[in-house]
C-alpha positions as CSV (number, residue, x, y, z in Angstrom):
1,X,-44.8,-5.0,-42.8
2,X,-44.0,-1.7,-41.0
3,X,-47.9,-2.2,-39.5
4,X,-47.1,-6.2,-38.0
5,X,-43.9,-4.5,-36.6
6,X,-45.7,-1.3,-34.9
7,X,-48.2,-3.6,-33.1
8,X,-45.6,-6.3,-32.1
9,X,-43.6,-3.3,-30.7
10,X,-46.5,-1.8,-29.0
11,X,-47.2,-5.2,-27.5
12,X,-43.2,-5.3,-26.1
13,X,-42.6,-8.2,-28.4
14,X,-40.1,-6.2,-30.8
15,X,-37.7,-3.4,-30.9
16,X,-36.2,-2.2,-33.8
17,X,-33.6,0.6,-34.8
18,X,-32.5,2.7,-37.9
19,X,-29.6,3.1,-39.0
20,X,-26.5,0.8,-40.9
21,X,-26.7,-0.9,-37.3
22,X,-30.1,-1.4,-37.2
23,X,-32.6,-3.9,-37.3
24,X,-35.5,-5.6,-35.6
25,X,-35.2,-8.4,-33.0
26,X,-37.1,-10.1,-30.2
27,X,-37.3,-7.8,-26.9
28,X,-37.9,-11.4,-24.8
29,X,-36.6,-14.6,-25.0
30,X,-38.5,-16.9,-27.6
31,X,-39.6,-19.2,-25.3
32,X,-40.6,-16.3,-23.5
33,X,-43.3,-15.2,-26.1
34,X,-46.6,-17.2,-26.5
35,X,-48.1,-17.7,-29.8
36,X,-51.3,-15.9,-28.3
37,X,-49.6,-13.1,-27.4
38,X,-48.2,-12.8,-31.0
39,X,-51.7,-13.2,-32.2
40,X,-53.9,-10.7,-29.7
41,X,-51.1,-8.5,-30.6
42,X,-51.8,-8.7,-34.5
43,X,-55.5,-9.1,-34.3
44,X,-57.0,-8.7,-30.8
45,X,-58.7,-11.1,-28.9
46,X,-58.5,-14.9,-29.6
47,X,-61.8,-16.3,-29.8
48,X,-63.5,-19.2,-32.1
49,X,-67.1,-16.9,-31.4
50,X,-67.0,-13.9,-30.3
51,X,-70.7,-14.2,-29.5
52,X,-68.8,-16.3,-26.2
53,X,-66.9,-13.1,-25.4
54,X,-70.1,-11.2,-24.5
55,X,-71.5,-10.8,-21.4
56,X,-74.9,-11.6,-23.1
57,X,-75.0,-12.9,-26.7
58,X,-77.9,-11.7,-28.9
59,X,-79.3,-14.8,-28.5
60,X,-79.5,-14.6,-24.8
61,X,-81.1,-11.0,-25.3
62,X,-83.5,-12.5,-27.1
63,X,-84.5,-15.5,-25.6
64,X,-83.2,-15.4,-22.0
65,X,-80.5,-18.7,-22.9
66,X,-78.3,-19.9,-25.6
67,X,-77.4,-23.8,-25.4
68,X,-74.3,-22.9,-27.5
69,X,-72.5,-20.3,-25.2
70,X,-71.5,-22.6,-22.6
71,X,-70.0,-25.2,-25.3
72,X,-68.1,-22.0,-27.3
73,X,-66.7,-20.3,-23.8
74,X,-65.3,-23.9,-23.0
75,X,-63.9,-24.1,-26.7
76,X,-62.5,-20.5,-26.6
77,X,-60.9,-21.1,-22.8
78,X,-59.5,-24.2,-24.8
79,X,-58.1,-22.6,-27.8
80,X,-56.8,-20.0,-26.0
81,X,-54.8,-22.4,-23.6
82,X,-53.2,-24.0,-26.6
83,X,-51.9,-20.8,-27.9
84,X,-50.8,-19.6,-24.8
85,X,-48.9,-23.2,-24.5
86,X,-47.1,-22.8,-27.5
87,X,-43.9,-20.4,-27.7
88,X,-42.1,-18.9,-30.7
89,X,-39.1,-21.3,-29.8
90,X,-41.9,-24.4,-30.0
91,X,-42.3,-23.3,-34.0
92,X,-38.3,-22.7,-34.4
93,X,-36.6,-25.9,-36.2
94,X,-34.4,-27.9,-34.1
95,X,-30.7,-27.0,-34.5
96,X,-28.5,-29.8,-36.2
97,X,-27.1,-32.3,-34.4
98,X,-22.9,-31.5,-34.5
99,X,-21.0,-34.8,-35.2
């Protein structure tokens, strides 16, 4: 735990303080904080391939093309904009409904 917390606060995502006061708690808004940041926070770079991240994939060192890379960089610019378009108040259960 004390690992997910140094990375999220390295990111800017959390702050946390000792003590009988302290805690940990959002440094932004929740809607504020993409689900993408959260990840590439955690783990790095969001990517389905990372062959798509290179600048040339083994494949293209090899053969001069790769018929996959264009379809994977489309999917990963894809992914990517999903997690980006999510927020940590999107995965927060609505509040009930006061009578």
């Amino acid at each position: 735990m004390a690992k997910v917390l140094s990375r999220l606060a390295k990111a800017g995502l959390v702050e946390s303080r000792m003590g009988r006061a302290g805690g940990v708690w959002l440094r932004l808004p929740p809607e504020e904080i993409s689900l993408l940041k959260v990840m590439e926070s955690l783990s790095g770079p969001v990517a389905l391939d990372l062959c798509a991240t290179l600048r040339r994939c083994p494949t293209e060192e090899r053969r001069g093309f790769c018929y996959l890379k264009p379809n994977l960089v489309r999917m990963n610019q894809e992914i990517r904009k999903a997690f980006s378009s999510l927020t940590l108040k999107d995965l927060l259960p609505e509040a009930p409904q006061k009578a």
